[in-house]
C-alpha positions in Angstrom: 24.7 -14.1 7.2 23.6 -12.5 4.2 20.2 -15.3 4.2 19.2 -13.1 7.4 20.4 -9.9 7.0 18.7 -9.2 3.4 15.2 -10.4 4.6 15.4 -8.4 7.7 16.0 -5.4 5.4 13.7 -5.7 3.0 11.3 -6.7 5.7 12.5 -3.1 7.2 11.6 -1.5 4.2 8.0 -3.1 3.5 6.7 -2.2 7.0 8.3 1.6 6.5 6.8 2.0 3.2 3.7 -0.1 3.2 1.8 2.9 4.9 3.6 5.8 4.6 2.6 7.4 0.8 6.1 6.8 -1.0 5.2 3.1 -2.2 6.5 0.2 -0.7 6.2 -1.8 -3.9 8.2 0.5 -5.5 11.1 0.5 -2.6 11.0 -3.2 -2.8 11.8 -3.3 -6.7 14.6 -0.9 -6.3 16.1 -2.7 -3.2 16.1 -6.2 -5.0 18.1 -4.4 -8.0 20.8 -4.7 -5.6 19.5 -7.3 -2.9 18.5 -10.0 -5.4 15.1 -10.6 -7.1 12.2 -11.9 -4.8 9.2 -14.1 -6.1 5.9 -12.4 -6.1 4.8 -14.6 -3.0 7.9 -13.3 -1.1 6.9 -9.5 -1.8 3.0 -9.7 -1.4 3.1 -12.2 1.8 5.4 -9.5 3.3 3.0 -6.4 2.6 0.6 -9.0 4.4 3.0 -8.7 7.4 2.3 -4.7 7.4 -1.6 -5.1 7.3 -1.6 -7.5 10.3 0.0 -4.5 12.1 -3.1 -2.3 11.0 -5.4 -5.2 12.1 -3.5 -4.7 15.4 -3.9 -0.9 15.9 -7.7 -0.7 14.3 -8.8 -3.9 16.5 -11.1 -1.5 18.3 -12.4 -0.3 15.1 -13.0 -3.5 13.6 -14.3 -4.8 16.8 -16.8 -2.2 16.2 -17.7 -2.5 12.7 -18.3 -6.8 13.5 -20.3 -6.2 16.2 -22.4 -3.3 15.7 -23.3 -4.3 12.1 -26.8 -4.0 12.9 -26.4 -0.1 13.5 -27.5 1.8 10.1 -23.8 3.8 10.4 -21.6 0.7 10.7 -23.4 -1.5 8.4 -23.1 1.6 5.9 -19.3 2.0 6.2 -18.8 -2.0 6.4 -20.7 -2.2 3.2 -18.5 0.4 1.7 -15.6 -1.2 2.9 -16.8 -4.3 1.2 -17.3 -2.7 -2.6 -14.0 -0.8 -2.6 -12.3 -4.4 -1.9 -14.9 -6.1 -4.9 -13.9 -3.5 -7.0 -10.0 -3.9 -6.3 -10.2 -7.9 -6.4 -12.3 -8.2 -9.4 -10.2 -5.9 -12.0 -6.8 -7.7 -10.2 -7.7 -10.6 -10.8 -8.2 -9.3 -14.7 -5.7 -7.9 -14.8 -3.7 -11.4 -13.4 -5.8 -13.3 -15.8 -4.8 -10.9 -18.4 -1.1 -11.3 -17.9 0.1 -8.5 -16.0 3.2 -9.0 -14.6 5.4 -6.1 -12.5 8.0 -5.0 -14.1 11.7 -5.8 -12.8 13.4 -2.9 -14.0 13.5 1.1 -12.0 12.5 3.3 -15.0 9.0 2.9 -14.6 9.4 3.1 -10.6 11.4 6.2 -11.0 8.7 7.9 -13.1 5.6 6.5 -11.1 7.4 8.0 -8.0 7.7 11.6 -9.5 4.4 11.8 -11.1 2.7 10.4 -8.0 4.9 13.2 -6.0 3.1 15.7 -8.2 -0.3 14.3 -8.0 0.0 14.6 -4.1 0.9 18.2 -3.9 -1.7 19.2 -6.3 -3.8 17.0 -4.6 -3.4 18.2 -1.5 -3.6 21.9 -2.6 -7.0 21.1 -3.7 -8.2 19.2 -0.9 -7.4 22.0 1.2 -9.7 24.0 -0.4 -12.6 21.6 0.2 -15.0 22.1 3.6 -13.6 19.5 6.3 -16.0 16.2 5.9 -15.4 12.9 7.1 -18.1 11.1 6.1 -17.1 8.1 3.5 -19.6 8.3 0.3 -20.3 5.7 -1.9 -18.4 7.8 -4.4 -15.7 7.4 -2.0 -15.6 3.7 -1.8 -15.9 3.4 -5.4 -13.4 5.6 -6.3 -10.7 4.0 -3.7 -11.1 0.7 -4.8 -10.3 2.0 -8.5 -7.1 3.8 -6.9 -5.9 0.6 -5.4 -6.1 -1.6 -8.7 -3.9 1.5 -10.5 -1.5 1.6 -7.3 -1.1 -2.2 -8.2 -0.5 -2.1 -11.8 1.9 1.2 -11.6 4.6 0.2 -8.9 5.7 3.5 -7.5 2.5 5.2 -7.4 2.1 4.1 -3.6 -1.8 2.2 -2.6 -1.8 4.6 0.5 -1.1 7.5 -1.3 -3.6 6.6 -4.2 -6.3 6.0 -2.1 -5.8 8.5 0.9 -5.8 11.4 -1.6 -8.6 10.2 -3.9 -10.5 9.8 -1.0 -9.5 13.1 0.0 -10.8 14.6 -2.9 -13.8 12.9 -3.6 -15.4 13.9 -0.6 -13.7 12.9 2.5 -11.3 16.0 2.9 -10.7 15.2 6.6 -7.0 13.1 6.4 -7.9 11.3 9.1 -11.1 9.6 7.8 -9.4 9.5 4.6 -6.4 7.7 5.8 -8.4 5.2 8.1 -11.1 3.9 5.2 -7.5 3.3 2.9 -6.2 1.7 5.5 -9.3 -0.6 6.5 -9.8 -1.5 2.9 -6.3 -2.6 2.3 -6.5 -5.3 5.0 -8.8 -7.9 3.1 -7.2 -6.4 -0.2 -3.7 -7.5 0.9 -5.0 -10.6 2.8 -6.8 -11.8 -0.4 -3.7 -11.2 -2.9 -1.4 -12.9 -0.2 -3.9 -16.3 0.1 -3.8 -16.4 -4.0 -0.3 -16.2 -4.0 0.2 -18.8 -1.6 -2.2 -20.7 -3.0 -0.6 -20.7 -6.4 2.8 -21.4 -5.0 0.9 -24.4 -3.1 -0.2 -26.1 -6.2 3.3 -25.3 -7.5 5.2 -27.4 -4.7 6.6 -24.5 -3.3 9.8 -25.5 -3.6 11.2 -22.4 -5.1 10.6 -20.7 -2.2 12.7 -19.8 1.0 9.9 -20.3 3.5 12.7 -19.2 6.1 13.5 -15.9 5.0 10.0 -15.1 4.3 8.9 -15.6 7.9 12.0 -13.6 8.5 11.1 -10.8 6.4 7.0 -11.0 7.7 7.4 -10.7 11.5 10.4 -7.8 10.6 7.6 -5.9 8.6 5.1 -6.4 10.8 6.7 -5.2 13.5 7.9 -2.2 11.5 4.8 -1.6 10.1 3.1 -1.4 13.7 5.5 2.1 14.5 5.7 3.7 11.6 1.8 3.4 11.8 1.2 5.0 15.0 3.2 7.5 13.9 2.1 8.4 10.6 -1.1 8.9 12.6 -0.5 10.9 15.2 1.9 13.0 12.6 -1.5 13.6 9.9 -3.4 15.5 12.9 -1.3 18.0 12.3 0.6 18.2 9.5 0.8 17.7 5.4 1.5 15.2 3.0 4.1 17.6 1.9 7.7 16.4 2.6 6.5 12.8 1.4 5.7 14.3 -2.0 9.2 16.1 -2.1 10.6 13.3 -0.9 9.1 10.8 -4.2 10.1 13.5 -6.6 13.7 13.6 -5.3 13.9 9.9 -5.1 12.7 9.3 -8.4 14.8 12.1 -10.4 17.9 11.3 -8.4 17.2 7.4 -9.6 16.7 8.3 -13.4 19.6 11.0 -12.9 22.1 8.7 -11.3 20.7 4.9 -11.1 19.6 4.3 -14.2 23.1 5.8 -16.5 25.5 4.1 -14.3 23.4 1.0 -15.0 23.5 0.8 -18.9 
């Protein structure tokens, strides 16, 4: 039972989290503490599960962007689209070459949540403050594919949250622009870390791998992912990033109050 049940969970917690600002890496690594440890391939082939569901709900969008490249505006933000992702796949796969491994234990989760909880409310103080644009800058593009390499490296700190609020405060102050560029540049960003992953486990024989549960846990995340998508956006029309921020800084003081001592 348990082969089913644990990667329709986890799977239920990728597709929550993937979009919504509290980190899904971050939930994933504190789920496993008591779910079991899951390979690299099993974690990043789910998150892939969660961008097919954005794929699914900006179809029209990217049917746009495809189609209409040879319109000045939609070449400009495709281009933009396309450096952000550079940016993000060249220092990750540094950082890969490098080494860098995520870290297995909650500490570091724990923290990442409540700094990143503080970030977003002083983040979102200051954006308020800004005149409402929507136009994506190079700036902009630049600046979110930087986020998403940090969001990577620091589990915890949330690639949505990174990148919707640095875009938020480097020019794009309307959420919903904000939120729609980080979530179109995630797609080949997740897709690209997913196909190395799978290629590595490839070459590797996959044998280690429980090709079952992982299908399992995709088609529950991207299924997942598709709702809590739709309504994270129709909820940012009118609302703040607010009770997510609370939410992180509770999370991560009630996991280094409580967690972590009952674990040593």
């Amino acid at each position: 039972m348990n082969d089913i049940l644990i990667p329709i969970l986890l799977g239920l917690i990728e597709g929550i989290t993937e979009f919504l600002p509290i980190s899904s890496t971050g939930h994933l690594l504190i789920a496993e503490h008591w779910l079991g440890r899951r390979s690299d391939v099993f974690n990043i082939v789910i998150q892939a599960g969660a961008i097919l569901a954005v794929v699914l709900i900006y179809r029209e969008r990217l049917w746009q962007l495809a189609t209409g490249f040879a319109k000045a505006e939609n070449r400009d933000y495709a281009l933009k689209l396309l450096v952000a992702f550079l940016i993000t796949a060249a220092l990750g796969f540094a950082a890969t070459r490098l080494g860098f491994k995520l870290p297995e234990s909650i500490a570091p989760v724990a923290w990442a949540l409540i700094v990143g909880g503080v970030w977003m409310l002083a983040a979102e103080y200051f954006a308020a403050k800004q005149p409402d644009r929507s136009a994506i800058t190079w700036r902009v593009a630049i600046l979110v594919g930087l986020a998403q390499v940090v969001a990577a490296i620091f589990p915890g700190t949330s690639r949505s949250a990174a990148t919707i609020f640095v875009a938020m405060l480097a020019g794009a102050s309307n959420r919903a622009a904000a939120t729609e560029f980080a979530f179109l540049v995630g797609i080949p960003t997740m897709f690209a870390a997913s196909g190395y992953e799978l290629l590595k486990a490839w070459k590797a024989g996959g044998s280690h791998e429980d090709w079952s549960a992982l299908a399992i846990a995709f088609v529950v995340s991207l299924v997942t992912a598709f709702v809590a998508v739709k309504w994270l956006l129709g909820y940012i029309r009118s609302h703040r990033f607010t009770p997510f921020a609370i939410y992180r800084i509770v999370l991560g003081a009630a996991l280094l109050l409580f967690v972590l001592p009952s674990a040593d």
